[in-house]
N, C-alpha and C positions, 0 to 999 in steps of 0.2 A: 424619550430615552436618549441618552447621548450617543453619537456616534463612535463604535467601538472601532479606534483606526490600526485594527490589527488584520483589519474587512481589508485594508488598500494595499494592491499595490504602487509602485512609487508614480506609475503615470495616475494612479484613481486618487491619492495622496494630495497629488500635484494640481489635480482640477476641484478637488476638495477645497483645501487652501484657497487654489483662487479664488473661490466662492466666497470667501473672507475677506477676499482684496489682498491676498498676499502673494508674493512671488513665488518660483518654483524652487530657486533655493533655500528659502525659508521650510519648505515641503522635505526637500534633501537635509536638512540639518535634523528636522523632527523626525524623519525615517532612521537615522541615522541613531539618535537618540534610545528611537525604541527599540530597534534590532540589533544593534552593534556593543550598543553599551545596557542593554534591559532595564530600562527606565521607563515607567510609569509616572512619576510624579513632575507634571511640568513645571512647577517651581525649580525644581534641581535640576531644568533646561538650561543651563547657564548663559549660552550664545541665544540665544532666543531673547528676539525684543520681547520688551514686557506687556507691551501690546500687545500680540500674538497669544504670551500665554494668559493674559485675562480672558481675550477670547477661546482661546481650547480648554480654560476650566469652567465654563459656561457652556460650553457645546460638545465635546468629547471625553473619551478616556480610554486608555490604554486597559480594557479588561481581558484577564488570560482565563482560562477553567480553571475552579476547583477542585485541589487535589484531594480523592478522596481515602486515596490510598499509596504505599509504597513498598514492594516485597522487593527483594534479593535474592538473587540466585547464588548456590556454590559456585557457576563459573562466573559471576560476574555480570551476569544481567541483571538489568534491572526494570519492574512492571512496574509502569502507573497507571491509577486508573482515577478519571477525571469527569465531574460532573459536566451535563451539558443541558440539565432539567428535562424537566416532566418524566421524572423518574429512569432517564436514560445515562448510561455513563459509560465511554469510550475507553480503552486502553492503546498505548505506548508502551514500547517496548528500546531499551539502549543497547545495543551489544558492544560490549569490547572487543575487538581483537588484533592481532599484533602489528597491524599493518595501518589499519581504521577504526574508526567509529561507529557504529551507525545506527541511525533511529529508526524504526520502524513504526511510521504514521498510520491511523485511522482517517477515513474520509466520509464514514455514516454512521448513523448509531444503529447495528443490526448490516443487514445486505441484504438485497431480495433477490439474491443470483440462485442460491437456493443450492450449492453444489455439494452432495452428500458428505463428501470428508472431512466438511470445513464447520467449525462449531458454534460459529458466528452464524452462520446460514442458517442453523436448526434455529438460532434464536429468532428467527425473522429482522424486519425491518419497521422500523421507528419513521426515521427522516434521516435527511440530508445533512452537514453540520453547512456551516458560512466559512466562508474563506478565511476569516478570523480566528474560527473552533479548530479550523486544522493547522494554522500559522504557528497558535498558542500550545499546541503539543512542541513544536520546537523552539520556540519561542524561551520556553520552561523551561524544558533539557538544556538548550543551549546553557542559560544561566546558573544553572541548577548546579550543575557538571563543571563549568567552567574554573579552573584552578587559580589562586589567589594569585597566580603572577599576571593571567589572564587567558592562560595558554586554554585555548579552543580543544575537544576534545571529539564535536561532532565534525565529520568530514565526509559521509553519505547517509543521504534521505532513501526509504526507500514507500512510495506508497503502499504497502503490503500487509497494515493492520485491517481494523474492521472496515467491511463494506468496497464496495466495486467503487473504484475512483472515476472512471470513465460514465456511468452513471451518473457522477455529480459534478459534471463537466463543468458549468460555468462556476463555482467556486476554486474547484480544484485550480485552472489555469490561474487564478490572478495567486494563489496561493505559492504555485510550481514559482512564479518570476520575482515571486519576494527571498522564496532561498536560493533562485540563481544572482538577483542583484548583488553590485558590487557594495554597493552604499545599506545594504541589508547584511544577508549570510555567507555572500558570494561562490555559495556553492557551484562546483564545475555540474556542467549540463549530463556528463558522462557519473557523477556520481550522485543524479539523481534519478530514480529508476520510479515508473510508474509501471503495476503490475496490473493486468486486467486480464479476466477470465473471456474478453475476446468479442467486444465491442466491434465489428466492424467499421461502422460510419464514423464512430469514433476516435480510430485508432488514427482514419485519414484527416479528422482536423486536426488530435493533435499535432500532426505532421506537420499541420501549417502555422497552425497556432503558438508553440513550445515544445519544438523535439527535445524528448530525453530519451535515458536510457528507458528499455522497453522491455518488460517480460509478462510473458504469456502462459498462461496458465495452460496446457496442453492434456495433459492424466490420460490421454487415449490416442492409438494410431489410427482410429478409423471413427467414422459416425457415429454408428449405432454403438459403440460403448460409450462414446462423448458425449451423447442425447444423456444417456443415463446420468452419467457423475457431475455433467455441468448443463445442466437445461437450456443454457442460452444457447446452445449447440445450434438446438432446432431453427434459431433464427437465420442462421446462415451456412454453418457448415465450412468443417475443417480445409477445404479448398479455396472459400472464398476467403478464410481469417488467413489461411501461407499466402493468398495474394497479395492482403493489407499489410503483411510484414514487410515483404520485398520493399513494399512502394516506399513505407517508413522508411528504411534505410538510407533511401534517396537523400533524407534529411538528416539522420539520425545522427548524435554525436559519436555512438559507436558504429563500429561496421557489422554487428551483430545482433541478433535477437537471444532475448535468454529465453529459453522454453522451461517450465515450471512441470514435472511431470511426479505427482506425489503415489509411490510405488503401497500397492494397497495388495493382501495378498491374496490368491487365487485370482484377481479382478484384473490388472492390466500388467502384472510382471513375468509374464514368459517369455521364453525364448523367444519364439514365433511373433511374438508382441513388440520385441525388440527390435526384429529382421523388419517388419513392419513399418516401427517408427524410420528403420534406415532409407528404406525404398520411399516413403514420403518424403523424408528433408534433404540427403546425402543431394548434392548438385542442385538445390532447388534454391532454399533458406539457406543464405551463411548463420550461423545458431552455435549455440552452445547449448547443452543439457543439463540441469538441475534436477538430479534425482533427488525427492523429499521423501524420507523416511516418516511413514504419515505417525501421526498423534491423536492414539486411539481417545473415544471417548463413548462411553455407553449406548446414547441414541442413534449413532452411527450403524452399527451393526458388521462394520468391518474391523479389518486387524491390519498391523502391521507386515509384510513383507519382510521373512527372516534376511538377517546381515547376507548370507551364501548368494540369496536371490536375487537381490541386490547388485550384487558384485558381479556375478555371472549376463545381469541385464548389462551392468554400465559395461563392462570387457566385451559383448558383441558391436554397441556403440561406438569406444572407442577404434575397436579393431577394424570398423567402416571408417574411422575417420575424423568420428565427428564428439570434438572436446565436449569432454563428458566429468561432472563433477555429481558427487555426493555430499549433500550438504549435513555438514556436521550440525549435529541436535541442540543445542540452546537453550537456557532455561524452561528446561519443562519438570520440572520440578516445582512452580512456579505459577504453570501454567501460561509459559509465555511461550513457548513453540509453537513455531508455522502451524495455522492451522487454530490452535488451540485460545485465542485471543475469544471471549464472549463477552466482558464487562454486562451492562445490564440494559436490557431492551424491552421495551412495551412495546410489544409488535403488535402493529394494524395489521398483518397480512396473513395470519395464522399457518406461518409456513411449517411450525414444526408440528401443530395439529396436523397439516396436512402427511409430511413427512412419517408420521408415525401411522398413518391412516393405511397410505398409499404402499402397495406390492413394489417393490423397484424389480428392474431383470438387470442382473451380471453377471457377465459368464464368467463361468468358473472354468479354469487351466483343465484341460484333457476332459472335459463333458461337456452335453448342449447346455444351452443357456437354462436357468432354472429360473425360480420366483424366488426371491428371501425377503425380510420384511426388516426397513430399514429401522 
């Protein structure tokens, strides 16, 4: 099969080509080619010896995913969802808004974080994509979007579709340096955000490897509700992921961590739950808060957090201190809201058989913890 050079970043590009006998600016011209201007067909490489492209139509090709679908939202969003085979297919997500752009990338087909709110996790986990399956969700958009004068309309990445990125570590990095290069997307570092439900070992290479922006999925002040909603809890626990935050920073392009805290009701939105989160971060983590207004979905077995509860959590937050934002809701009409992304997974991991099996505990505001069944 040909080598699909949407796998490279511009140093794997650059040792690619050499393997050809070609220099590295030859490598910088084809990168160049394929990201900057969305060109596939090396014939219409124009600057390119013809050398070169005899050999990259004998040994390569620029292949993106198939699109299998396209909805619209009334505000402007819009869902793709994109073959990746063996019956698995990935969503994408564009949002408009007044200031940016921004895509929200998948990085698996499926997740095996398994975190109840989320409706990708009930689907289970598939595999991995290549660093090529996630380049080509922006790859597409990019061009897709792009306006006949040529005016660019993507301006931040956020990894926050399907699947844990930090789980698929060695793709995701060469993926992260092809939309920060100049000769690529040139996205700034600070408006590329990799989200993770809290990878520890991970959080410290990325640090070393490609710092970006960084948000963490948090939905709990304490353990034993974070055991529940996000099981990767149990690996390490919310004191050691505040430590991996701090040290990020060391690096980070921003001077903040965005914490992801999706308000579920009865389950983690009360006062006391609030005062909580304040005594964990207030002087610890510089952070900002992202209250998610969750997006109900049947096998879930939770609800939404009325708008009041909401308000009253972010105003104890603020009023400690600590910049606090509600994120306003996004094509969910659509089925493209946080959360709501499932495209289609042949799961090996039978997480939602499990999920439907298994008793979950959450406490409910003003009683002991009970059993309900997710």
């Amino acid at each position: 099969m040909a080598v699909n050079l949407l796998d490279f970043d511009l140093e794997g590009l650059a040792a690619w080509c050499e393997g050809l006998g070609e220099k590295r600016f030859r490598a910088v011209q084809l990168y160049r080619w394929i990201h900057q201007r969305g060109e596939s067909d090396f014939e219409k490489m124009s600057d390119l010896a013809k050398s070169l492209r005899a050999k990259l139509a004998g040994s390569a090709e620029v292949r993106g995913l198939p699109l299998i679908g396209e909805h619209r939202s009334a505000d402007g969003t819009i869902k793709w969802l994109f073959d990746v085979g063996g019956g698995n297919a990935v969503e994408s997500v564009y949002i408009p808004e007044d200031d940016r752009g921004t895509l929200c990338v998948s990085s698996q087909a499926g997740c095996a974080v398994g975190c109840r709110f989320c409706s990708t996790g009930h689907q289970g986990f598939s595999r991995n994509l290549t660093s090529g399956e996630i380049v080509a969700q922006l790859w597409f958009a990019e061009h897709r979007l792009r306006g006949a004068d040529g005016e660019r309309v993507i301006d931040n990445v956020v990894m926050m579709g399907m699947g844990e990125p930090l789980q698929n570590y060695a793709a995701l990095v060469p993926a992260l340096k092809t939309m920060l290069d100049d000769h690529a997307y040139g996205l700034s570092r600070r408006r590329v955000t990799v989200s993770t439900s809290g990878m520890v070992a991970m959080i410290d290479r990325l640090r070393e490897d490609c710092p970006v922006a960084l948000a963490v999925s948090l939905h709990a002040p304490d353990d034993a509700l974070r055991d529940q909603l996000v099981p990767l809890n149990h690996k390490d626990g919310i004191e050691a992921l505040l430590a991996a935050c701090v040290r990020y920073l060391d690096a980070a392009p921003r001077d903040f961590v965005t914490f992801e805290y999706c308000m579920l009701d009865g389950v983690n939105d009360a006062p006391e739950q609030a005062q909580a989160l304040v005594r964990l971060l207030k002087g610890r983590v510089p952070c900002k808060l992202n209250l998610i207004p969750f997006n109900p979905f049947p096998a879930s077995g939770l609800k939404r957090s009325p708008r009041e509860r909401v308000t009253a959590f972010a105003r104890v937050l603020q009023d400690a201190g600590i910049v606090t934002t509600v994120r306003k809701t996004r094509g969910d009409d659509i089925d493209a809201a946080c959360g709501q992304l499932a495209g289609e997974v042949q799961d090996r991991t039978r997480a939602h058989e499990r999920m439907l099996r298994a008793p979950v505990r959450l406490p409910t505001r003003g009683v002991p913890l009970q059993e309900t069944k997710a």
